[in-house]
Steps between C-alpha positions, in 0.01 A plus 500: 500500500646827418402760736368894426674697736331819604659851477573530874729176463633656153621756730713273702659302272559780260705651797662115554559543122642859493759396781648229308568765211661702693713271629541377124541819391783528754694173438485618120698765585735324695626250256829485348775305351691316797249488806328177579154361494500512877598842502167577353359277717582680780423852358140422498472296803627854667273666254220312631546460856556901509111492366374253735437298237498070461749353248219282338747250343716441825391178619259424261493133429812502647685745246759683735560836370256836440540536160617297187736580265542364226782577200501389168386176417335450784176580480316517870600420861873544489565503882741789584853401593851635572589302264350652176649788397331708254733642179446735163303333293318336757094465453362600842161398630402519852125453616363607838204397679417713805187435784358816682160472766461185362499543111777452246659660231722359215748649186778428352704635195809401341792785420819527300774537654769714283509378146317221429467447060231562321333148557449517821412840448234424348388201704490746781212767315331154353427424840426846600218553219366129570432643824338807414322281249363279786413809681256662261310163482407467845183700458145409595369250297780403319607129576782390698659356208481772357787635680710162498463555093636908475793355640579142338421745115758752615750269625454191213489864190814591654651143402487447884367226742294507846497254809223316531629300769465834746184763520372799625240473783218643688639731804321623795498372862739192376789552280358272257128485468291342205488513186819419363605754215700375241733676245318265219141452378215491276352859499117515617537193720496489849375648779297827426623827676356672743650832649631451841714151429830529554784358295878462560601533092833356413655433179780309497677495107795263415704612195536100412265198580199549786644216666597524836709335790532521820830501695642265786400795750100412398451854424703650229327446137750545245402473096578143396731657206675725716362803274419837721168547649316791607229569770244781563231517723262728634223448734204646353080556632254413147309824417225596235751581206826384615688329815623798764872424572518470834914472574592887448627625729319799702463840362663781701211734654 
């Protein structure tokens, strides 16, 4: 069952949502050529904690950091680590999942860092306008598959692929709520639309084959062809003409 959520719970998870950009916005910013994945890690568990905020992912099924980062060819769930050191070239994405009076937010983007070649290049604004794509389709009315479909056309016209083995997701009260979205369809099947669902939107676009595997940590996908991957998401409430984006961060007064 996919619930309607009413405007005074809109309120609270938009402000659940418009933390985690912030903090998004803020590990953006901080990248760069030589720090680690647990260097970023640790920006936004400060970030967060600052803001009285939850780290939605830490603990969650286990997973033992508050944010994942993933670079490259891996496509979700890299686990930060000392370890990993991020370099020019690198493909950046990092995804955040925040929980605030008992509602969640959830975004992610992926960044260039320094010069990365035109292919990944344009990977990166592929999955950008597959995104945007998805966004405009989550309007009353429409069907859910609707907006797995704006993103599988963008993504397979570009000469790309998208995981089907991961999805978007309902968001609300639980992290992941029904339906599940996925960044493939039939357009005008599904579930109808009504204003008030919720939807985390995520495509995920592999420059090589959709197939994915998993790593020996049980959480890292990586492409099964080792080809770069790229992963945006918003969190976003279904409207009349088009989905309201959520994850931005707050305005100043």
């Amino acid at each position: 069952m996919i619930k309607i959520y009413p405007e005074a719970e809109i309120s609270l998870i938009r402000e659940a949502c418009q933390i985690a950009a912030e903090c998004l916005d803020v590990l953006v910013k901080s990248v760069h050529p030589g720090m680690t994945t647990e260097d970023l890690d640790m920006i936004a568990h400060g970030f967060l904690s600052e803001r009285g905020v939850e780290a939605a992912f830490l603990g969650y099924r286990g997973y033992p950091k508050s944010i994942c980062v993933s670079i490259n060819e891996e496509v979700v769930h890299g686990i930060p680590s000392q370890k990993r050191k991020i370099l020019n070239g690198d493909l950046v994405s990092i995804d955040i999942g925040t929980k605030l009076k008992g509602y969640f937010g959830d975004v992610a983007t992926t960044l260039p860092v320094g010069n990365i070649g035109r292919e990944k290049m344009r990977l990166l604004e592929t999955g950008k306008k597959a995104l945007d794509a998805a966004v405009e389709k989550a309007a009353e009315n429409n069907t859910l598959y609707d907006i797995s479909y704006a993103i599988q056309k963008i993504a397979e016209e570009s000469g790309y692929s998208v995981v089907k083995e991961f999805v978007g997701h309902g968001i609300g009260v639980n992290l992941h709520e029904e339906p599940q979205v996925p960044n493939f369809g039939i357009p005008g099947t599904g579930p109808v639309l009504q204003e008030g669902m919720i939807f985390a939107i995520e495509p995920m676009v592999n420059m090589g084959t959709f197939k994915v595997e998993v790593l020996e940590d049980n959480w890292t996908a990586v492409t099964a062809d080792g080809k770069p991957s790229v992963h945006f998401e918003h969190t976003i409430a279904v409207r009349k003409n088009k989905g309201e984006v959520l994850t931005c961060p707050k305005k100043s007064p």
